[in-house]
MILO-863005 format. One record per atom (N, C-alpha, C): residue in three letters; atom name; x, y, z. Coordinates in steps of 0.02 Angstrom, whole numbers, plus 32768, in hexadecimal, padded with zeros to 4 digits. Each point is the difference from the previous one (the first is absolute). Layout:
Ala;CA;X;Y;Z
...
***
This chain:
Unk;N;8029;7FC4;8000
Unk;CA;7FD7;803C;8000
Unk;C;802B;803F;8000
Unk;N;8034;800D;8032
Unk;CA;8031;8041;7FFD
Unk;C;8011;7FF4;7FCB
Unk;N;8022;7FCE;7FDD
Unk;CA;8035;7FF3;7FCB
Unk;C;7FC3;8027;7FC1
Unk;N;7FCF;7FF7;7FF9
Unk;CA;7FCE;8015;7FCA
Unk;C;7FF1;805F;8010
Unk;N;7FF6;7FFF;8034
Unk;CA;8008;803F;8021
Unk;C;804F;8038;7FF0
Unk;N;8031;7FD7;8001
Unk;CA;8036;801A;7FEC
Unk;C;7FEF;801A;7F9B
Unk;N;8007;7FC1;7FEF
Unk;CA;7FFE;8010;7FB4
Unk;C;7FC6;803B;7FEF
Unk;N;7FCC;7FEE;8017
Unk;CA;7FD2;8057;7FF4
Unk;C;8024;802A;800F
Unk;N;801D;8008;8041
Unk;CA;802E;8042;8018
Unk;C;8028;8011;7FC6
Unk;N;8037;7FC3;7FEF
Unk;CA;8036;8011;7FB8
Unk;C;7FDD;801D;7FD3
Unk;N;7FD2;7FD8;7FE6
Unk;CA;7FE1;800C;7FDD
Unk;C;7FD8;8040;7FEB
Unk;N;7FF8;8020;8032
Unk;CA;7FE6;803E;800B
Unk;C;8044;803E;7FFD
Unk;N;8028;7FE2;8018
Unk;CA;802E;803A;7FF6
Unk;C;802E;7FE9;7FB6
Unk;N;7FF2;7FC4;7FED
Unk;CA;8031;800D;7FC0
Unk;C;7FC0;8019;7FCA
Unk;N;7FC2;8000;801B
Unk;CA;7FCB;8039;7FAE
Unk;C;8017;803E;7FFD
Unk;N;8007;8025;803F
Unk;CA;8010;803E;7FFE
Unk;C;8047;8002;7FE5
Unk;N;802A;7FDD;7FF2
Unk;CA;8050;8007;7FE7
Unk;C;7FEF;7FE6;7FAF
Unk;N;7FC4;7FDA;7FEF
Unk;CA;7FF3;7FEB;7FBF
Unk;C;8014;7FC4;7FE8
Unk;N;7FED;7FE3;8038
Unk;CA;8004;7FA9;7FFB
Unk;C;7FF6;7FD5;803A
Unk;N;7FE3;7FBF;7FFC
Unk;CA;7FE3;7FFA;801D
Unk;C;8020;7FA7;8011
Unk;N;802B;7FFF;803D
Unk;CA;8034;7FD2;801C
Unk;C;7FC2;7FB3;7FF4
Unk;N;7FC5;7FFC;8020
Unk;CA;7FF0;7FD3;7FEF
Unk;C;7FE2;7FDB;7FD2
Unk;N;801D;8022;7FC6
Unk;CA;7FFF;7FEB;7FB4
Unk;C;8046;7FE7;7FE9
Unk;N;8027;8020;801D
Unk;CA;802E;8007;7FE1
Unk;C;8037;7FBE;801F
Unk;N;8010;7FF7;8035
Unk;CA;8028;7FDF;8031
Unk;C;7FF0;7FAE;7FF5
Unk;N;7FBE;7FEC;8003
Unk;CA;7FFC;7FC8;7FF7
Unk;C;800E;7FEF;7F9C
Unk;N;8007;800E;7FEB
Unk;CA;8012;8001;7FB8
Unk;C;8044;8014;7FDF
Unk;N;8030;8005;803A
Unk;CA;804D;7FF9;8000
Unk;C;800A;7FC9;7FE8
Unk;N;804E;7FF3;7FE8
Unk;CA;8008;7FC4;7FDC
Unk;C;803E;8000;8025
Unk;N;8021;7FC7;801E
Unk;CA;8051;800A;8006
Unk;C;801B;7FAF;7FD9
Unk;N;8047;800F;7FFA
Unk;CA;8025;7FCB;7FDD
Unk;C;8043;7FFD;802D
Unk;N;801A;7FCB;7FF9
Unk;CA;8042;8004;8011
Unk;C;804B;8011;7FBE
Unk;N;800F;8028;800F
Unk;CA;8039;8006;7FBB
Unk;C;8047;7FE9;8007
Unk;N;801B;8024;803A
Unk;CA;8045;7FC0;7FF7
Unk;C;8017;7FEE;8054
Unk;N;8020;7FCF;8002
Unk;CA;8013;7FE3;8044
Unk;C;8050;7FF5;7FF6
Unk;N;8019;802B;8049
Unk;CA;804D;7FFC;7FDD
Unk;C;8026;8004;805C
Unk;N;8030;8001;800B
Unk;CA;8028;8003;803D
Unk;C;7FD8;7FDB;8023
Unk;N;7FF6;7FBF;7FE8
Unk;CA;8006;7FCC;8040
Unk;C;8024;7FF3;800F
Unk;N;7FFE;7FF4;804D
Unk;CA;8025;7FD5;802E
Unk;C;7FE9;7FEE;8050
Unk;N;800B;7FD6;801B
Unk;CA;8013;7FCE;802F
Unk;C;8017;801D;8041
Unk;N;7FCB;8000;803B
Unk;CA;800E;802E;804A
Unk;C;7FFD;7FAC;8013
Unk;N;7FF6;8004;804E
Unk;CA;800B;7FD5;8035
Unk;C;7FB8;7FF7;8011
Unk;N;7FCA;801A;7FE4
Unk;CA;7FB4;7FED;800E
Unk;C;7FEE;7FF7;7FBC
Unk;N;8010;8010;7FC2
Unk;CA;7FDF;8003;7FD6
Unk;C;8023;800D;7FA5
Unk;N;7FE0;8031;7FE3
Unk;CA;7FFF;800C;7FC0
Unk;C;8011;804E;7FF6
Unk;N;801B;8022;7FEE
Unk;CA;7FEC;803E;7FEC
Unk;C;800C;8026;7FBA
Unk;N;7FBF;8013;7FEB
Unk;CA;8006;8017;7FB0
Unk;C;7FF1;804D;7FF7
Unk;N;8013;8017;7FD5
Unk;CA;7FE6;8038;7FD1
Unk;C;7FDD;7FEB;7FDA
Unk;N;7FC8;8031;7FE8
Unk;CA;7FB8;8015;7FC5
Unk;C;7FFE;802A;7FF0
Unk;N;7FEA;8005;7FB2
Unk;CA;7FE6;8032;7FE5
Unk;C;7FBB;7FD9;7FF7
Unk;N;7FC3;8040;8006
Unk;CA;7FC6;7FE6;8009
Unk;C;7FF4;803B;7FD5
Unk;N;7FC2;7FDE;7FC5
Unk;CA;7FD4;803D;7FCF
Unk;C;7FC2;8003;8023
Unk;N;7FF8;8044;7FFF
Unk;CA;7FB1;800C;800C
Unk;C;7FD8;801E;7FCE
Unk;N;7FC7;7FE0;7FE7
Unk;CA;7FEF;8026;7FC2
Unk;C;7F9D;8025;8022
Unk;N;8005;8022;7FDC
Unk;CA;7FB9;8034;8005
Unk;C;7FF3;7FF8;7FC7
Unk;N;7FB6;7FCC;7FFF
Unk;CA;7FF1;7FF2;7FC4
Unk;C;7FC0;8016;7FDC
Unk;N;7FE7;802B;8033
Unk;CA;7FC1;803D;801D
Unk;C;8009;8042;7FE0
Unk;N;7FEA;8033;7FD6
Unk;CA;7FEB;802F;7FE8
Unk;C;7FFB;8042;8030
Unk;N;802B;7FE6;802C
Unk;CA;7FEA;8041;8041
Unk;C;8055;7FEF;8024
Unk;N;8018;8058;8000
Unk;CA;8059;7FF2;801D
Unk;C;7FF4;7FE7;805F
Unk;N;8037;7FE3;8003
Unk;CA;7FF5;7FF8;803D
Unk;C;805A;8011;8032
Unk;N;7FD5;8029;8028
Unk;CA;805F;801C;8021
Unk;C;7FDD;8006;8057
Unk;N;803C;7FD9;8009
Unk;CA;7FDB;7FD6;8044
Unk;C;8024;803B;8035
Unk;N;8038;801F;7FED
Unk;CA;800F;804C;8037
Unk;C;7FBA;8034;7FF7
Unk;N;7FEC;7FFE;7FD8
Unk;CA;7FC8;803F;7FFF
Unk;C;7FC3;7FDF;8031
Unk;N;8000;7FB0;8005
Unk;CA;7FBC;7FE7;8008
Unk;C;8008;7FFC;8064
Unk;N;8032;800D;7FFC
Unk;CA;8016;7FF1;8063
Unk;C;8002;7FC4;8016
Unk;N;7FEF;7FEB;8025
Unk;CA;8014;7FB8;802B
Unk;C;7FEF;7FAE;7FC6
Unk;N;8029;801B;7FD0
Unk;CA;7FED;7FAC;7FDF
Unk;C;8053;7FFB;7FE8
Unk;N;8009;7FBE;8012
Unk;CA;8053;7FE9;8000
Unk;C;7FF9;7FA8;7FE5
Unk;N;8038;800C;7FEF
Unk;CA;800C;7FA2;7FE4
Unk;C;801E;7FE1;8043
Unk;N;7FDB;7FE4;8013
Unk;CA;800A;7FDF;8049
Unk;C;8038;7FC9;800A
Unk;N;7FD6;7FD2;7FC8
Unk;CA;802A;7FAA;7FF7
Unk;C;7FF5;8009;7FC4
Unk;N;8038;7FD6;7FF7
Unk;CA;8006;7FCE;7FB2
Unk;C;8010;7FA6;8013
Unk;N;7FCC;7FD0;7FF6
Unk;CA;800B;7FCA;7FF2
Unk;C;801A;7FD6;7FB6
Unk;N;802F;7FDE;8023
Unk;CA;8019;7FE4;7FA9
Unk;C;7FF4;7FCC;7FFE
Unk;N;7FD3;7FC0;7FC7
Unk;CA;7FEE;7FC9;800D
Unk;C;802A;7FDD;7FCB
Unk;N;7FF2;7FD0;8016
Unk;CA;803A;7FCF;7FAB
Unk;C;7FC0;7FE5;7FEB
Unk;N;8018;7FD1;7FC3
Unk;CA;7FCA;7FF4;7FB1
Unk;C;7FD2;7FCF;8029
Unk;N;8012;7FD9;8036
Unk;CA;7FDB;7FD3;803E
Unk;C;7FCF;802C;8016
Unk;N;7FFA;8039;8008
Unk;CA;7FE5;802F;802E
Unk;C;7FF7;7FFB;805A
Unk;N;8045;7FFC;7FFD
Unk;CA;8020;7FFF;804A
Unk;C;802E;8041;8004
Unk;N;7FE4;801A;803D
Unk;CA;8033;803A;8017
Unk;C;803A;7FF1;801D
Unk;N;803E;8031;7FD7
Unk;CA;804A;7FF2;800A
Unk;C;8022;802B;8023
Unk;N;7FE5;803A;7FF6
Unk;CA;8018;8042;8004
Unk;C;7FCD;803D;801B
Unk;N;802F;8023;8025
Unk;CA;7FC3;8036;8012
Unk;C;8027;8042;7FFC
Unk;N;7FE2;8035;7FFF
Unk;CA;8028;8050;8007
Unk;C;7FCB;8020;801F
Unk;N;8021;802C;8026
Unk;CA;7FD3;803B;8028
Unk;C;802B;8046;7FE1
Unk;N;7FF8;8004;7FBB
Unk;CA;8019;805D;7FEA
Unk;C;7FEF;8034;8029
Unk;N;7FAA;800C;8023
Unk;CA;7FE3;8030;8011
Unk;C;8019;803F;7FD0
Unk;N;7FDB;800D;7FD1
Unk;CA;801F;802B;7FBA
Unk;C;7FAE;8039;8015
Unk;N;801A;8032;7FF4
Unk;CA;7FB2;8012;8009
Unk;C;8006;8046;7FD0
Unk;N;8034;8013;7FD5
Unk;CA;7FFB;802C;7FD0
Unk;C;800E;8009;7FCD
Unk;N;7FD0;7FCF;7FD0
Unk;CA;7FF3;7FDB;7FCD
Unk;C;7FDA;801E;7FB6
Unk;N;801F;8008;7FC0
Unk;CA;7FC6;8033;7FFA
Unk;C;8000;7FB8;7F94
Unk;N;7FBB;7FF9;8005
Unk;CA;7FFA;7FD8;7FBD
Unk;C;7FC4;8014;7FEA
Unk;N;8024;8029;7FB7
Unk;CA;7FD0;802B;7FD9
Unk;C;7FBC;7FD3;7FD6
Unk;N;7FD3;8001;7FED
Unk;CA;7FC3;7FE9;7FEE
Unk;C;802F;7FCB;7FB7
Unk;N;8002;7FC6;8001
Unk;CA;800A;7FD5;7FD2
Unk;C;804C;7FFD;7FF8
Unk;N;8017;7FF2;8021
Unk;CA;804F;8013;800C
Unk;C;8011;7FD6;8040
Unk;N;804F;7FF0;800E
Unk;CA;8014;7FBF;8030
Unk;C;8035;8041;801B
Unk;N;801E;7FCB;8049
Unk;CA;803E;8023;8022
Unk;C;8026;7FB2;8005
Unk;N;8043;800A;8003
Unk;CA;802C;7FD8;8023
Unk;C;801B;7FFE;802D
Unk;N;7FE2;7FED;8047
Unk;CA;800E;8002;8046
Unk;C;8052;7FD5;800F
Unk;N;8038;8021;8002
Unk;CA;8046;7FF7;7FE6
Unk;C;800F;7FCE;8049
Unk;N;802C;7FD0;7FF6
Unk;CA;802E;7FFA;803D
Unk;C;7FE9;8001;8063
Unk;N;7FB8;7FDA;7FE9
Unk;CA;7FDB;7FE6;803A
Unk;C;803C;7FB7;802E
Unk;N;7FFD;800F;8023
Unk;CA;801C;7FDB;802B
Unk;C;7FD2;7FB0;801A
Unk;N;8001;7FCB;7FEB
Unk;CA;7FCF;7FD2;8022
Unk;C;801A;7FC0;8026
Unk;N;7FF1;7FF5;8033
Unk;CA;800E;7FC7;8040
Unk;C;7FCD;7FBA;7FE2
Unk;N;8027;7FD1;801A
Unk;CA;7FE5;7FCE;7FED
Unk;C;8018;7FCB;803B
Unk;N;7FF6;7FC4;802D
Unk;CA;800F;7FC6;802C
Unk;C;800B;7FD9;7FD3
Unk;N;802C;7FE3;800C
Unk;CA;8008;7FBF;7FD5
Unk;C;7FC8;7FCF;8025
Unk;N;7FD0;8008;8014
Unk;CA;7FBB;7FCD;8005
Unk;C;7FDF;801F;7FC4
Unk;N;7FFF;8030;7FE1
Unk;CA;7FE1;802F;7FC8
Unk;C;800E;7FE2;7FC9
Unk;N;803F;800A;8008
Unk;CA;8031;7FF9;7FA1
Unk;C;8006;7FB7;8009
Unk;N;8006;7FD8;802E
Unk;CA;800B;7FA7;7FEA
Unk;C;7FC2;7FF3;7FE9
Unk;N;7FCB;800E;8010
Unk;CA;7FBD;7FEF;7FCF
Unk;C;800A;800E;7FDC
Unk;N;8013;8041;7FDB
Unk;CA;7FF3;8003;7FA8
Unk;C;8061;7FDD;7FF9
Unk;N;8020;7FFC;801E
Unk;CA;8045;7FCF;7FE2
Unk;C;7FE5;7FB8;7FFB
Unk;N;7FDB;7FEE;8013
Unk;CA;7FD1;7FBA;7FF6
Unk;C;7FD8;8000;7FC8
Unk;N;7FFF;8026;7FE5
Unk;CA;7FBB;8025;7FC2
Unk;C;803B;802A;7FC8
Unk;N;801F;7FEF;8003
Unk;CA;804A;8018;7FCB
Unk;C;7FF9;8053;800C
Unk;N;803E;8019;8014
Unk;CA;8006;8035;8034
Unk;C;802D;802D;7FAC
Unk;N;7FDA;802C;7FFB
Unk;CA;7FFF;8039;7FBE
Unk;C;8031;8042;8019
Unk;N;8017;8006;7FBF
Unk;CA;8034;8048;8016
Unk;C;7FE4;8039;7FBD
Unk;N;7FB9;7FE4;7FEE
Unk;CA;7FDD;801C;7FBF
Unk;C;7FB2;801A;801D
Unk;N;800F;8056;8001
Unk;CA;7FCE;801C;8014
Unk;C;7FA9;7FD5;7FF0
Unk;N;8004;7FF0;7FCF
Unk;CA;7FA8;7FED;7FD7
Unk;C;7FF3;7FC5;8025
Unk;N;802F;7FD5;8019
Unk;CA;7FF3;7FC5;802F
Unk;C;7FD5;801C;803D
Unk;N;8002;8048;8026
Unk;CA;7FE1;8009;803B
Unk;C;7FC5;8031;7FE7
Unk;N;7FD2;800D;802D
Unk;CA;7FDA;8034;800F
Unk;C;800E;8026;8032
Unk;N;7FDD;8038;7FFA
Unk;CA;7FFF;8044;804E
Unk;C;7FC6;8007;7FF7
Unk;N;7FFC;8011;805B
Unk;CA;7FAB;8016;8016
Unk;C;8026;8036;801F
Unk;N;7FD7;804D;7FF5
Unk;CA;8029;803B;802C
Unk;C;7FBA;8008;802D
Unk;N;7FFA;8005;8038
Unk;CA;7FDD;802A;8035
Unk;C;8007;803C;8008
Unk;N;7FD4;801B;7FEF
Unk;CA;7FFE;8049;7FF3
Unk;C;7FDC;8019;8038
Unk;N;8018;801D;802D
Unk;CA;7FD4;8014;803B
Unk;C;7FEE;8060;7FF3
Unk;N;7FAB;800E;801E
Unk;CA;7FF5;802D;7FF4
Unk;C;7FC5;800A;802B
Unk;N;801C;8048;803F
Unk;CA;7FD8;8008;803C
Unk;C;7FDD;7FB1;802E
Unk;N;803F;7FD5;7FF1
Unk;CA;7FD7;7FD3;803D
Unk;C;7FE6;7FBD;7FE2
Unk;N;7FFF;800C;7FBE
Unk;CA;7FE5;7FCB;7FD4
Unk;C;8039;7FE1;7FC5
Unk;N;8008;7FBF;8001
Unk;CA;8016;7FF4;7FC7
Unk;C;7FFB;7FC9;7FC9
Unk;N;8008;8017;7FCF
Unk;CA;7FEA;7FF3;7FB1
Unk;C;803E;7FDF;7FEC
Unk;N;7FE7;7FAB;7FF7
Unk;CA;803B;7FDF;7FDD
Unk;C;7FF8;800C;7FAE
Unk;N;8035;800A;7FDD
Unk;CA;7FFD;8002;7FBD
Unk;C;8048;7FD5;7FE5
Unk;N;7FFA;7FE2;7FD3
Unk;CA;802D;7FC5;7FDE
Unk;C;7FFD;800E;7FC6
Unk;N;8011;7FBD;7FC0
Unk;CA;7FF4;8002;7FCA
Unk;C;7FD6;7FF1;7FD1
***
């Protein structure tokens, strides 16, 4: 109920800026683009991402003008659809013009090796198109998973 309560609120303040977040947010697209500086801690995995976000919506969307909406999490799943990987960016000044993508550069992501030996059991990929991303997009209190 708040969480629905929130999105009217956004929603209400992104008409007056000339767009309208809960049109727009759930109809994000993200991809993974390249995976590079892995390596090997004493708990785990740790990688770099580049993650695309595309706006595939007719209406710009710039998440500093809109106030409290940030990329929370990013989950990374392998072609199994098992989660391997996770990132917490907290990015919150974001700006993707109406039909147009960004490349979220050099995300940092943690992984347990209880994570990554499931998909190394499931042939363990160093080729972006093998995984998916789900980003959590949090906004006033509420948040909106969007993937691919």
């Amino acid at each position: 109920m708040y969480g629905a309560l929130a999105l009217v609120g956004i929603s209400a303040l992104g008409a007056k800026k000339g767009f309208d977040l809960s049109d727009i947010i759930p109809q994000l697209q993200t991809t993974l683009t390249a995976i590079r500086k892995v390596g090997f801690t004493s708990t785990g995995v740790n990688i770099m991402i580049d993650v695309l976000v595309k706006n595939p919506t007719n209406k710009d969307l710039n998440f500093a003008s809109a106030g409290a909406v940030t990329v929370k999490r990013l989950l990374i799943y392998d072609r199994n659809n098992q989660l391997v990987a996770t990132a917490e960016p907290n990015i919150n000044a974001i700006s993707i013009p109406a039909g147009s993508e960004i490349v979220l550069k050099n995300i940092p992501l943690a992984s347990t090796f209880g994570d990554i030996l499931q998909s190394i059991l499931g042939g363990l990929s160093t080729n972006p198109d093998d995984y998916s991303v789900v980003a959590e997009i949090g906004a006033l209190g509420t948040t909106v998973t969007v993937n691919d």
